[in-house]
C-alpha positions in Angstrom: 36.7 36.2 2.2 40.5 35.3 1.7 41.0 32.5 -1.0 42.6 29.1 0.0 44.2 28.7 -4.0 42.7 29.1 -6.7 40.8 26.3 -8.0 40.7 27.0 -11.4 40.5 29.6 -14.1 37.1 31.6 -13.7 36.5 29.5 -10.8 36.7 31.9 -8.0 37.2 29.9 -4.4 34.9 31.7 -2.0 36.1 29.5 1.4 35.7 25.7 2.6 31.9 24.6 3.2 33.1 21.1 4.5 36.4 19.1 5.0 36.4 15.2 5.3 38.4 11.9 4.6 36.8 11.6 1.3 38.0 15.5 0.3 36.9 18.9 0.9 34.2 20.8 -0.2 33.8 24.8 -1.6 31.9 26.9 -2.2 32.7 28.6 -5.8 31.7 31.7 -7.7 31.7 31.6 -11.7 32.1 34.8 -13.5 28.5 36.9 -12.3 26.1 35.6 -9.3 26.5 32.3 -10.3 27.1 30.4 -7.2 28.2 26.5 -7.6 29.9 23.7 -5.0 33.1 22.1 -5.5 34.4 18.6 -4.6 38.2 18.8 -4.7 39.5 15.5 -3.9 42.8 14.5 -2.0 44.8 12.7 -3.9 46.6 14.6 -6.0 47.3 13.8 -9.9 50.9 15.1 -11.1 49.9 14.4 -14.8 47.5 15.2 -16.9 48.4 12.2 -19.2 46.3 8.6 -19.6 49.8 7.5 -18.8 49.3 8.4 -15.3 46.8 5.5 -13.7 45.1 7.9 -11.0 44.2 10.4 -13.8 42.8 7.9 -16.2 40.4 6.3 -13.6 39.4 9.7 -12.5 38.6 10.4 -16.2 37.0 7.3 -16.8 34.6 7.6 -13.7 33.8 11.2 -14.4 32.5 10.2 -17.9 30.3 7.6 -16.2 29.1 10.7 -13.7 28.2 12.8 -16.5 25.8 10.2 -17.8 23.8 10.9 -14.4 22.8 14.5 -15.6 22.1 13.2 -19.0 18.3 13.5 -18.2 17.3 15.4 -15.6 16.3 14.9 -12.3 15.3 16.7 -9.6 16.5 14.7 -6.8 19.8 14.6 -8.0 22.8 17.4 -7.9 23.8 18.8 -11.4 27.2 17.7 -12.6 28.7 21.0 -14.1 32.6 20.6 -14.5 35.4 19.1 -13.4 39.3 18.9 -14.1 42.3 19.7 -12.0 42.9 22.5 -9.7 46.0 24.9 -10.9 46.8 25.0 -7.1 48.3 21.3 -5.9 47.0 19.4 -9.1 43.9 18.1 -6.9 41.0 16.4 -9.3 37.7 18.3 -8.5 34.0 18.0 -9.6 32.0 21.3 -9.6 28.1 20.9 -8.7 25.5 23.1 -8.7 24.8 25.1 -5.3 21.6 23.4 -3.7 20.2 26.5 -1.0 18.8 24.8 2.5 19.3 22.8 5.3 20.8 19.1 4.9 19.4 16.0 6.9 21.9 16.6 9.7 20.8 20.3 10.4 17.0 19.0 10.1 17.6 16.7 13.0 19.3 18.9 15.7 18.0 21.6 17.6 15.8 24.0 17.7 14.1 21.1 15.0 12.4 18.0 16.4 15.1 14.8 17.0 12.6 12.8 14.9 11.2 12.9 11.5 6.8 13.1 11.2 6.1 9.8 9.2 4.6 12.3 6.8 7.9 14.0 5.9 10.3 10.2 6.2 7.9 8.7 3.3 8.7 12.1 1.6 12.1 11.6 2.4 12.2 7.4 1.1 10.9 8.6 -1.8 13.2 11.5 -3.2 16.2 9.4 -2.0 14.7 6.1 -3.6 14.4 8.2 -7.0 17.5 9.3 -6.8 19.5 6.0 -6.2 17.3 4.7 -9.5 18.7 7.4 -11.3 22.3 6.9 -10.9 22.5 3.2 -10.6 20.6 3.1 -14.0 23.7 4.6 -15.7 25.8 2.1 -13.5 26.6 5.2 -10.9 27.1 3.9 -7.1 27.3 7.1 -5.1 29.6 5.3 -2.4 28.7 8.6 0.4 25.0 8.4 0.8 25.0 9.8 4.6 22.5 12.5 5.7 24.5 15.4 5.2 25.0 14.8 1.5 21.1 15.2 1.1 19.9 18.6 1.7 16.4 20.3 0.6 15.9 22.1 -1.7 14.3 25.2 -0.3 13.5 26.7 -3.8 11.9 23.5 -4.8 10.7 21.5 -1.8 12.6 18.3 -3.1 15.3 16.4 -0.8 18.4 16.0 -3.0 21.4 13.5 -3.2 24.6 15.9 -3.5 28.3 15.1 -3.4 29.6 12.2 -5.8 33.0 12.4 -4.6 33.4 8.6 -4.1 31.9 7.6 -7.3 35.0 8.9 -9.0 37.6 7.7 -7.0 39.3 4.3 -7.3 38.9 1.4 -5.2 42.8 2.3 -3.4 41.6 5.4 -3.0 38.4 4.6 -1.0 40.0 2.0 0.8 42.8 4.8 1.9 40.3 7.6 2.1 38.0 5.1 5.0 40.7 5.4 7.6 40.1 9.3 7.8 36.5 9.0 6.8 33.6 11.0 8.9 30.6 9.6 8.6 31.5 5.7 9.1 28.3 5.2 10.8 26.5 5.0 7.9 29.0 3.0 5.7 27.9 -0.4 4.6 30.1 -3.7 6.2 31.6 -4.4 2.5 33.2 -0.9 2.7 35.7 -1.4 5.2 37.7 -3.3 2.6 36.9 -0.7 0.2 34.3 -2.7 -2.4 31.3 -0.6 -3.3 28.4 -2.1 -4.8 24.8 -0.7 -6.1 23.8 -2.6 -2.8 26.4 -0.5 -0.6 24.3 2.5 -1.5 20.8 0.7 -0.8 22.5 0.1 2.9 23.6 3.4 3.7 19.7 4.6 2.7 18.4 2.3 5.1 20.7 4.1 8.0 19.7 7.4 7.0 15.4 6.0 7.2 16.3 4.6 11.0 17.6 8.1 11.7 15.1 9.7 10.9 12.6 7.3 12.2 14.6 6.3 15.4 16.5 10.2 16.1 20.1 8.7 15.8 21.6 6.0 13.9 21.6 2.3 14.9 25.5 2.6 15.9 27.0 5.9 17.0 30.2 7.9 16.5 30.9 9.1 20.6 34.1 10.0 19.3 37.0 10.8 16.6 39.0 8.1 18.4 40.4 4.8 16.9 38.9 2.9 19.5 35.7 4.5 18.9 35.3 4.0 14.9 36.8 0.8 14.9 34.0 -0.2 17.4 31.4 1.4 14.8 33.0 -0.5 12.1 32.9 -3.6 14.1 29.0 -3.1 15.0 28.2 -3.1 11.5 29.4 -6.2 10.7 28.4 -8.0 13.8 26.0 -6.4 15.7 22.0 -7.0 15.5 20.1 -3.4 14.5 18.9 -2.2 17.6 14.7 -1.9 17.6 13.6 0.9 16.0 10.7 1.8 17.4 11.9 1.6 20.7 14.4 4.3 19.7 11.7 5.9 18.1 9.7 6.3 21.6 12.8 7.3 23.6 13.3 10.4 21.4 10.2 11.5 20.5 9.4 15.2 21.3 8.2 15.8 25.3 6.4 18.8 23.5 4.1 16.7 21.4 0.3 16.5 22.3 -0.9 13.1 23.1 -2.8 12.5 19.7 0.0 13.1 17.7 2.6 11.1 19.9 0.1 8.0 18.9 -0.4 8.7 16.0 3.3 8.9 15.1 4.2 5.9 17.0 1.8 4.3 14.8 4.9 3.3 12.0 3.7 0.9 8.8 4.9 -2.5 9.4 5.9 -2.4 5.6 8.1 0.5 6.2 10.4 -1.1 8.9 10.6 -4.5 6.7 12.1 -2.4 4.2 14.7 -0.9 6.3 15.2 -4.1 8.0 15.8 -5.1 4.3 18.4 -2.5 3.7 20.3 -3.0 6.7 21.0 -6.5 5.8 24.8 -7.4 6.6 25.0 -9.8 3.4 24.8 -7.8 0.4 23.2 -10.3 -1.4 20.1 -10.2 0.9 19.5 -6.4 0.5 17.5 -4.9 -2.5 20.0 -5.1 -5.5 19.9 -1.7 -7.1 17.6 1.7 -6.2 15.1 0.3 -9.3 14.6 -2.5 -7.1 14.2 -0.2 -4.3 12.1 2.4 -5.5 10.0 -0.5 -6.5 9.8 -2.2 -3.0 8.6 1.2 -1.6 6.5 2.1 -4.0 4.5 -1.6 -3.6 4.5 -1.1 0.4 3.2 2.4 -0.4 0.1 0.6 -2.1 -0.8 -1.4 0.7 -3.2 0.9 2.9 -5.6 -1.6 3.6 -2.5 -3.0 5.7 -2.8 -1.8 9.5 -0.4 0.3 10.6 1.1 -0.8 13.8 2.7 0.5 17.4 5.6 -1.1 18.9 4.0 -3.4 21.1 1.3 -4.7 18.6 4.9 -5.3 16.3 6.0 -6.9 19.2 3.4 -9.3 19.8 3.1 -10.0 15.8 6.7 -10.9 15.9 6.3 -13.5 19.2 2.8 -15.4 17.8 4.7 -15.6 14.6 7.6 -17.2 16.4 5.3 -19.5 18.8 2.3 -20.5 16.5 3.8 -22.9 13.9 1.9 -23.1 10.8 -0.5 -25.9 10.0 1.0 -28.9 7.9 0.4 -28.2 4.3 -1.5 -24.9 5.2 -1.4 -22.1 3.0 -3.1 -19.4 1.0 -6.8 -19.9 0.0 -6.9 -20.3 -4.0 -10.2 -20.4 -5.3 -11.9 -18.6 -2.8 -14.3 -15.2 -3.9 -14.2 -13.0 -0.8 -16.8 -10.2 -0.7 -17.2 -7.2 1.1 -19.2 -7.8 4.0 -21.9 -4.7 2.7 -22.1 -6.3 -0.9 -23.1 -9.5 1.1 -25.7 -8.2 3.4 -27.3 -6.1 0.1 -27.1 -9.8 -1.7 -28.8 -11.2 1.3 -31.6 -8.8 1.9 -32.4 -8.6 -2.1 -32.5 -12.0 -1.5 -35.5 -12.3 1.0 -37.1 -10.0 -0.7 -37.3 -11.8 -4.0 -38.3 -15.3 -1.6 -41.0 -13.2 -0.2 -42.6 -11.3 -2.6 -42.4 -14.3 -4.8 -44.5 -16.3 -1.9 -47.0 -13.7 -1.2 -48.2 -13.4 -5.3 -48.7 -17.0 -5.2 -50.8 -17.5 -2.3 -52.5 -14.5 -3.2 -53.4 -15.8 -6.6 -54.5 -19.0 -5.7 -56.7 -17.4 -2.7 -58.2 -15.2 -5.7 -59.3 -18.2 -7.6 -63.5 -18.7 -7.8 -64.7 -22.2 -6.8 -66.5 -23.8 -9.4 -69.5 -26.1 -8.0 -70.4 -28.5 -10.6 -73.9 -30.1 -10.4 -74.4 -33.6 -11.1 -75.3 -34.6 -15.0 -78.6 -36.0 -14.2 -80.1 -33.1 -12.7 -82.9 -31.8 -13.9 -82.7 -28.0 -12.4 -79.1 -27.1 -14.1 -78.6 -23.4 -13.6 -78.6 -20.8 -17.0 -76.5 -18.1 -17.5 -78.5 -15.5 -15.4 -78.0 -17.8 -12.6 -74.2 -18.3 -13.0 -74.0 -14.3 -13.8 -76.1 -13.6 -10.6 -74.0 -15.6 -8.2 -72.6 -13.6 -6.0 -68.5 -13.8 -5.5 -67.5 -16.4 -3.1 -65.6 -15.2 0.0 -61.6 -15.7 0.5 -62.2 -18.9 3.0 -59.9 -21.7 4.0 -59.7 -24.4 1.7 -61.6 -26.6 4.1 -64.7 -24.2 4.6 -64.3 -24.2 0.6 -65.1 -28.1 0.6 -67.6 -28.4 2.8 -69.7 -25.7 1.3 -68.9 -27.7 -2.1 -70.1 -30.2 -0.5 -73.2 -29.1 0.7 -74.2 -27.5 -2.5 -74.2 -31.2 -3.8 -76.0 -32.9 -1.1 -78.8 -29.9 -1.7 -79.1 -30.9 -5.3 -79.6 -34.3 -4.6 -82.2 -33.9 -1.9 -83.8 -31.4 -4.5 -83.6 -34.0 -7.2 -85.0 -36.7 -5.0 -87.9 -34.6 -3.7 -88.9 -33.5 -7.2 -89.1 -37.2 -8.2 -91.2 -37.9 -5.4 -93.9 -34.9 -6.1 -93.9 -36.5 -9.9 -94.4 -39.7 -8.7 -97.5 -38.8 -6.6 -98.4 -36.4 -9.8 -98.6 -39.1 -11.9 -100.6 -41.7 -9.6 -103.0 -38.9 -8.8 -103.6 -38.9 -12.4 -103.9 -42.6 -13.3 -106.4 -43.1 -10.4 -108.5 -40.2 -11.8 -108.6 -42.2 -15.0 -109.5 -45.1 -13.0 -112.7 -44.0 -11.6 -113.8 -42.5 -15.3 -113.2 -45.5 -16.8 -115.4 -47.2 -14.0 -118.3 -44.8 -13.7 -118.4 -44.8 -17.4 -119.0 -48.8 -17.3 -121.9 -48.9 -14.6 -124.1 -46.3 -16.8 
């Protein structure tokens, strides 16, 4: 392959890989098979002096880039080089060569227009990490658009490429968005060329609704004026069209009918967070990707929350809107919830104890012997052979038990009575024996 220019000593320029307002990018080959990608910007710098303002910011910012590759990461394009091209003076940055597909080739044919859920999360994540990472060294990327994220087909991990913004100065952005191509996923605050940590946390949101939706909420038809300034316009002012109506318009004819539901079936914490991303204020957006990566790591926690379709979002959204909440309503404090098993366990342990707790003492008392106690006066008490000989009284009813009480006791009295009588007419038999002694004793 011809070369352009040369880009630098050793650096050997093996052809243009993509061109674009905010530079051009190679493809370069190092001294053996090492094969790298380079970002040469377009202004030019005429001076290698700290005299010269362009070269002194692009000095400063690349010193700030280099703290990005201080610690690893694997969601995040090695830094190798970077200096000024002997061909035109351009400042470029020289990145490692990630092999594989970007975003943009993932979504167009022969590949399904929409992402599985499965593979977005993986997505939200790798991309979340990788904000995190740069904005803890104080790096906005300023170009997070789908085809600056490829995967990594060595490593399975999506990663953020091309920091060409981050070292440019706010002029230069502001010059370089007139000729930019990808201003559908530029955040409002960047048509006047500010960048913030929140400018990146906007353009991540777009690329989730793409891959959620199959197209961004406000298409490039064309390279025209008329057309970008229209897309610059929507971003400002226009509402996000739904997403999961988007969603259902492209999904795949080809996709069995358990799968199409079971796609449709998006987490209702995962469209607040883009909603939350795609914020026009910047203020009202998540402030940096730690704040992010937090967000989607909390909604990621929260599987006992349904997921939802579009309509059952839809309906959410209108009772929310028509059922006003109850004066000085709010959430329950003080109140232990229990998991309906663990209360029906509780409960049955509970009748259980009540039952087997009632049966032992009715049971016990039923047991019990009646003890029939004689009157003191009587004369025929029972001895211990008696009391041993007695044979067990049967389980009765407590009244059968009394009125057998009882009529042991009236049989003891009658015996008692009787036995008075018989030694009453004992002992007058035997005083009037005496009687006619004595008299026949007297007439002799």
């Amino acid at each position: 392959m011809s070369k352009v220019f040369t880009i630098t000593n050793g650096l050997e320029n093996m052809g243009a890989l993509r061109t674009g307002g905010q530079g051009s990018v190679y493809k370069g080959r190092r001294i053996g098979p090492i094969i790298t990608a380079v970002k040469i910007l377009p202004t030019p710098i005429h001076a290698e002096d700290d005299e010269d303002k362009n070269y002194r910011n692009f000095q400063n910012e690349v010193s700030k880039l280099k703290k990005v590759n201080e610690l690893p990461n694997p969601n995040v394009v090695t830094i190798l080089n970077s200096g000024l091209t002997e061909s035109g003076s351009f400042p470029f940055i020289e990145m490692e060569f990630i092999e594989g597909p970007d975003l943009e080739e993932l979504l167009a044919a022969p590949h399904d227009p929409v992402f599985t859920l499965k593979e977005v999360l993986k997505v939200a994540d790798h991309l979340a990490n990788a904000l995190a990472h740069c904005h803890m060294v104080a790096v906005k990327h300023g170009d997070v658009k789908s085809n600056n994220v490829k995967y990594n087909i060595h490593s399975g991990n999506y990663v953020l490429l091309d920091f060409g913004l981050a070292i440019m100065s706010d002029e230069q952005r502001r010059t370089s968005m007139r000729h930019a191509g990808a201003i559908e996923f530029m955040a409002p605050e960047q048509n006047t060329g500010a960048m913030y940590f929140q400018t990146d946390i906007y353009s991540y949101g777009i690329i989730l609704y793409e891959l959620l939706a199959g197209q961004v909420p406000f298409p490039l038809h064309d390279s025209g004026e008329t057309s970008r300034n229209a897309v610059m316009s929507a971003h400002m002012e226009q509402e996000v069209p739904d997403l999961m109506e988007k969603r259902r318009a492209n999904m795949p004819k080809g996709w069995a009918k358990e799968k199409y539901e079971l796609e449709m079936r998006v987490p209702h914490w995962l469209l607040q967070l883009v909603a939350t991303c795609l914020q026009k204020d910047p203020e009202q957006r998540y402030p940096s990707g730690m704040a992010l990566q937090e967000a989607l790591f909390s909604g990621s926690l929260s599987a006992d929350q349904p997921v939802v379709s579009v309509d059952q979002l839809a309906e959410g959204v209108k009772a929310e809107k028509t059922v006003p909440q109850a004066a000085g309503a709010g959430p329950q404090q003080g109140v232990v919830r229990m998991a309906t098993p663990v209360f029906i366990l509780l409960m049955m342990l509970l009748v259980f104890s009540v039952g087997a707790a009632g049966y032992l003492f009715f049971n016990r008392k039923a047991r019990q012997p009646v003890v029939v106690t004689p009157p003191k006066d009587s004369v025929n008490k029972p001895g211990p052979d008696t009391v041993a000989n007695t044979p067990p009284v049967p389980k009765t009813s407590y009244r059968k038990r009394q009125e057998a009480a009882d009529s042991v006791t009236q049989r003891a009295i009658q015996d008692e009575i009787e036995n008075e009588r018989k030694n009453q007419e004992k002992q007058d038999s035997t005083n009037n024996n005496q009687q006619d002694t004595t008299h026949g004793a007297t007439d002799q």
